[in-house]
N, C-alpha and C positions, 0 to 999 in steps of 0.2 A: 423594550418594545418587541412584541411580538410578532416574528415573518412568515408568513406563510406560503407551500409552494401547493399547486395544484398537479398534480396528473390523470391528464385527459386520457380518458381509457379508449375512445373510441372518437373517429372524425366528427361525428355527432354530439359529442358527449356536451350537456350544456351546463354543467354542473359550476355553480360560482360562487363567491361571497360578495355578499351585500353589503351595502354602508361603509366605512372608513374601513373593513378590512379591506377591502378592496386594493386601498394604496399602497399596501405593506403583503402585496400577493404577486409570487412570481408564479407561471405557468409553462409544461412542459408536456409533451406527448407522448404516451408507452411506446414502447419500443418495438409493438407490432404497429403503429399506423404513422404517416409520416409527418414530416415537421409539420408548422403552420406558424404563421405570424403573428410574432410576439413574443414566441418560446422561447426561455432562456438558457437553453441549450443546443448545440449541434453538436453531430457525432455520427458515426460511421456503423452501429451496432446493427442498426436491422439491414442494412446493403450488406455486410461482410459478413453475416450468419446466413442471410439469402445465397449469397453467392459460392458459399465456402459448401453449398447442398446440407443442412443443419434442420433440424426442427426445434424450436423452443416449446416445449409444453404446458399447459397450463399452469402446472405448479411451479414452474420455474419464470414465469413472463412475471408473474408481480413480485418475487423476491429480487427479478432485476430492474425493474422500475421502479422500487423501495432505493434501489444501489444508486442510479441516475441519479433520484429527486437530491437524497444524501448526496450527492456528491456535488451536484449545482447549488445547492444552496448552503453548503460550507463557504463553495469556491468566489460566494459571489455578493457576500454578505459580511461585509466590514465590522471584525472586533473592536475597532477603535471607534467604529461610530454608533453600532449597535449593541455592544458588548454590554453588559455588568461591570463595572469596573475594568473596562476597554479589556472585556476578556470573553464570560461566560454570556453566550446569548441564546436567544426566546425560539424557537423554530417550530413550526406544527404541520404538519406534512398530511395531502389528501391524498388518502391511495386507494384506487379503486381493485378487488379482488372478486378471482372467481369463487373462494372457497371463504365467506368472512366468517364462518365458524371457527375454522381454521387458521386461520389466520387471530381472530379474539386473542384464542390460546396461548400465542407468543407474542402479543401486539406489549403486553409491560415488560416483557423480558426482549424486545428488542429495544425500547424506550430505554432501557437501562444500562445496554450494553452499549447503542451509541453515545450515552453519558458518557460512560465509562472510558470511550475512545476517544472525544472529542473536547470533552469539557464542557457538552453545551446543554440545555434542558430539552429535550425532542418530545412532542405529542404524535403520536400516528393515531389519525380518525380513518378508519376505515367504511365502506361503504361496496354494496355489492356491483358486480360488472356482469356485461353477458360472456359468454365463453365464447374462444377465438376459433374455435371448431377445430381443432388439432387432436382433438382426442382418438378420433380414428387413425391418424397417422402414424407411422413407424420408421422406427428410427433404422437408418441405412446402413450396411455393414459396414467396416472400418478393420483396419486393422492397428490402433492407436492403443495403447496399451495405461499411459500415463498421460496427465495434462499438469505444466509445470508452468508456475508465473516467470515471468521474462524481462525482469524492466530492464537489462542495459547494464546491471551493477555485476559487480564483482563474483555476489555468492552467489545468484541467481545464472550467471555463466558458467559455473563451477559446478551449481545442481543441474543445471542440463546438461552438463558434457557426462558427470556422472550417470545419469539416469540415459544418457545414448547408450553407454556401454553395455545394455542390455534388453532396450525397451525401444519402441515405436513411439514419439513423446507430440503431443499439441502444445507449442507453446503460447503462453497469451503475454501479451506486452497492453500497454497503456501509455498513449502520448498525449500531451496535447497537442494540435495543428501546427509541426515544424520543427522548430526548436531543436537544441542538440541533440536530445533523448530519443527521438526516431530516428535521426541518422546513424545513432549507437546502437539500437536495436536492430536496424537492417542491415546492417553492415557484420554484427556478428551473428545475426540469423543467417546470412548469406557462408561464413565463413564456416557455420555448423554443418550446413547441408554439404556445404565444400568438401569438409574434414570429415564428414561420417554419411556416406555412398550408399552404405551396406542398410541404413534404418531409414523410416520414413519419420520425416521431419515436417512437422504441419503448422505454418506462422498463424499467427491473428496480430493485427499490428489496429487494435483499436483505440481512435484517437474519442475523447469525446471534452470539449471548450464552452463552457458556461461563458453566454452572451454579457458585454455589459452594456450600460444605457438603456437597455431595455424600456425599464421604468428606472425611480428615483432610490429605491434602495440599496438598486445593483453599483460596485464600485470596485469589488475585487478583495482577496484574501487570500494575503499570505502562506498561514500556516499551516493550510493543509494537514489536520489530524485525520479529518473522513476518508482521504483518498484511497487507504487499504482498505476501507470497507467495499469500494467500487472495485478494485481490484480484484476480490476477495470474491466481489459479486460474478463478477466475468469469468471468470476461472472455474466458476465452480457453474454458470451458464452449460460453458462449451464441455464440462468434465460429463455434465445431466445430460447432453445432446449426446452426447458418442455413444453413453450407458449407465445405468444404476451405478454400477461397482467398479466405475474409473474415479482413480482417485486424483486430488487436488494436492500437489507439491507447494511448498513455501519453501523456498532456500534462502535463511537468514540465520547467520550467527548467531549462539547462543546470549553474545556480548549486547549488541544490539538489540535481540528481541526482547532480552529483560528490560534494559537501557535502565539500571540503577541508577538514582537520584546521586548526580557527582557532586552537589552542593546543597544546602536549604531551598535554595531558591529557584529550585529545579526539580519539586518536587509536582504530582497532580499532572495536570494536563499540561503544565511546563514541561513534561518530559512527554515526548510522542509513546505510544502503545499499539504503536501499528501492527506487528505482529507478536504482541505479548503471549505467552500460553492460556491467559486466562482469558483474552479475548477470543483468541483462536475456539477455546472449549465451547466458551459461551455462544458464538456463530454455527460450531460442529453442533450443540446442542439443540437451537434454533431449528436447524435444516432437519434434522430427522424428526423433529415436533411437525415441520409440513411436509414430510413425505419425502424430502430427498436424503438418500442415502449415501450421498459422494463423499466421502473422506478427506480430511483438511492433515495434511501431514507436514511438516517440519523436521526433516531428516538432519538438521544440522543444529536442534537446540541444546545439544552438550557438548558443541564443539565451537573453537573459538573462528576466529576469522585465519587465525596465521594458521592454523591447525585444520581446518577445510582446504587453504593452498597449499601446505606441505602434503596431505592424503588425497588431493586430486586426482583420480584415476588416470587421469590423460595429462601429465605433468608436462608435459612437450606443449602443448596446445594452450596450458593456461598460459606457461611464458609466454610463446608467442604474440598472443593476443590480449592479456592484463591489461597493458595500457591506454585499447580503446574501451573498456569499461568505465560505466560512472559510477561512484560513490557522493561526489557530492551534495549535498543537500542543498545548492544554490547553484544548477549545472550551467546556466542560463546569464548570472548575473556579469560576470566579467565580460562575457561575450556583448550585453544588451550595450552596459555604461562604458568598458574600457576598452573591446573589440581584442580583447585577448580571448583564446579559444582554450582556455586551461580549466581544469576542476581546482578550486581556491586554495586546497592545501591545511585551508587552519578551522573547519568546522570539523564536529565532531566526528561526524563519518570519514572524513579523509584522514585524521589520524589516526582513528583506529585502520582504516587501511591503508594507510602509512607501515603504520607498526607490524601489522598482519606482513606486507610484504618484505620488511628488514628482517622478520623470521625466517622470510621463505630465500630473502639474498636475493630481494627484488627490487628494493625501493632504489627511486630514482627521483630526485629531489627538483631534477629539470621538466618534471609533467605537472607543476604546479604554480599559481601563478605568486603563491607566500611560499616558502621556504621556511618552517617553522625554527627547522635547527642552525639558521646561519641571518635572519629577518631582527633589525633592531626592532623590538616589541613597546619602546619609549615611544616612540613616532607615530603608533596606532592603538592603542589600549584596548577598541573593539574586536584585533584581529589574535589578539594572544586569551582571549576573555576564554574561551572554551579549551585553550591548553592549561590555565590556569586552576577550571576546575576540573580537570583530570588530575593535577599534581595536588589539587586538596585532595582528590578522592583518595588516593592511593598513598598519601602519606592517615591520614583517615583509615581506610579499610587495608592495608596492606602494613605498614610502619607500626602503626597504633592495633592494628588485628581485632578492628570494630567490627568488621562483616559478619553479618550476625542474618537467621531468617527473617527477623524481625524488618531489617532493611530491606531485604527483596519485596517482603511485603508491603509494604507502602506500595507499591507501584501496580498490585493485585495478585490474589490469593492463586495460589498456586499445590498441587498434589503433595501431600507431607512424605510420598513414598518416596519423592525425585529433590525433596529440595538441598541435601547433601551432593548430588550434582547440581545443580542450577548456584549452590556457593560456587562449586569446583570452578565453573568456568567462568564465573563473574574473577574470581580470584585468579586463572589465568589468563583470560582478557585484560587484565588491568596493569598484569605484569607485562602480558607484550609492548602495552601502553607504554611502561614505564625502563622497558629496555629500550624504547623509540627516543622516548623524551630525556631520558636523565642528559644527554648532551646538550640541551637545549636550555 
């Protein structure tokens, strides 16, 4: 079944569909005019760029109301009920532009690249809008050098304390309304500003909560593949507002952003691609097809996770504060059903930064609510399932010496200059993995 989201370009805008699509349409407002009833979204985008004294410009307002629609309608649209095979689903998106020549240009090469991240079939129909009259406006001077994503995690605290060390940095975070992942971002937003006096530190803590109930399709989703797209969107927002030639940080692991298929069954859009390099390229190449020239960088995709904590500029300060960082991929769930306030310990992201930190002489077994290396794994089969395919992988590519380009490739094509590193660190990623786990 096919869903579709609207964005109303303007308080006026009366643009609809007719007939049964109607009940399978959710509706949203750009992010220049304000909510209205019905919308299946709230969020903090246009007050916090208002307030923060910012200009979004034309070319930049509908690649961020492309990021919203993409992101409400991931979030809100049940694989198990509307899925393909409780997986791949139908999605066709109205997006109203000031430039749809421009836009034509990259409308199937955006269609493809959301595939590509999500696993899902995406239509973008484009249709023309009036201009928000910002063209005469200029952008105010700043002295902001860098804009660095900020979710709360590990490397992303790692790449901004790096990037202090010599830069004036924006950073952007992404919440939803509460939950632990804002308290962890302001908390070591506060603790940055603390520890570095000397630079100017500029928060964005935007949250944005696709509604549910709305209508009958809305029910909720898990898996979140799109949300680095919206990420991605924001980031690169507030990089266009400050200037042309500020560039967009990602601080992720070279382990993680490839995230090698650790089993069969964990290949495709079973493995996230949130900051793969080939999507990262694909998005860089997008943007400068509509005029924006802000650069998408990844300063950490040859290094591993234990190997960005050991080369930490400020090695005093990561100690210190590691442990209020999130890695987990479920930061929420313990907290919601068992009212324990721990990151789970046995998904993927926490053992790989489990293992990252028993490199660096950091791990500590008591900030977790499993204990992978001492937890009877008879008594829960779901909660060893993802240590289990780490110890295929790596007797697989590591024991057996399978790791081949051809592997990395499954998961997307990738530069043939770099791919002798992108082994390298899948190949030491997997052994920090496996100096963690061989006790277990």
């Amino acid at each position: 079944m096919k869903i579709n989201i609207i964005v109303k370009g303007k308080i006026d805008d009366s643009f609809q569909l007719g007939g049964s699509k109607s009940e399978n349409t959710l509706k949203i407002p750009s992010v220049k005019i304000p909510e209205f009833e019905g919308s299946a979204v709230t969020h903090n985008i246009r007050e916090l760029i208002k307030s923060s004294d910012l200009i979004l410009f034309e070319d930049i307002v509908d690649f961020l109301n492309l990021g919203l629609a993409v992101y409400t309608i991931d979030q809100t649209v049940s694989r198990e009920s509307y899925g393909y095979y409780h997986w791949n689903r139908y999605f066709s998106i109205y997006l109203p532009v000031a430039n749809i020549e421009m836009w034509e240009n990259v409308r199937k090469e955006l269609e493809e690249t959301l595939s590509f991240l999500s696993g899902d079939k995406w239509i973008i129909n484009l249709r023309t809008r009036k201009p928000y009259n910002t063209s005469e406006e200029k952008r105010k001077d700043h002295k902001y050098d860098k804009v660095c994503l900020f979710s709360g995690g590990l490397d992303s605290f790692i790449g901004a304390i790096d990037l202090l060390n010599d830069s004036n940095v924006a950073l952007v975070s992404h919440h939803k309304k509460g939950g632990k992942e804002k308290s962890a971002q302001q908390m070591l937003l506060n603790k940055l500003k603390e520890k570095n006096k000397d630079k100017l530190i500029k928060d964005f803590l935007f949250y944005v909560q696709p509604r549910k109930k709305v209508n009958k399709v809305l029910g909720g989703e898990d898996s979140q593949r799109a949300r680095s797209f919206l990420y991605i969107v924001l980031g690169i927002a507030i990089a266009h507002s400050l200037g042309d030639d500020i560039p967009l940080y990602i601080p992720e692991n070279g382990l993680i952003s490839l995230n090698i298929s650790l089993t069969k069954t964990r290949q495709g859009t079973y493995s996230t691609k949130t900051t793969h390099p080939y999507f990262l390229q694909r998005i860089s190449d997008i943007l400068k097809k509509l005029s924006i020239n802000n650069s998408i960088i990844n300063p950490y995709q040859f290094n591993t996770k234990g190997e960005m904590i050991v080369n930490a500029i400020n090695k005093n300060l990561v100690r210190e504060l590691f442990s209020n960082t999130i890695s987990c991929s479920k930061p929420n769930h313990y907290v919601r059903w068992h009212k324990i306030d721990k990151q789970c310990g046995h998904c993927v992201p926490c053992i790989i930064r489990r293992a990252a930190l028993k490199k660096a002489g950091l791990d500590r077994n008591n900030d977790y609510v499993k204990d992978l290396l001492t937890f009877d794994k008879s008594l829960n089969n779901s909660i060893g399932s993802d240590l289990r395919a780490f110890k295929i992988a790596i007797y697989k590519y590591l024991t057996l010496g399978k790791l081949s380009p051809f592997e990395l490739l499954k998961n997307g094509a990738l530069p043939p200059e770099n791919i002798s590193d992108y082994l390298g660190v899948v190949k030491r990623g997997l052994k920090e993995v496996n100096d963690f786990v061989t006790n277990s």
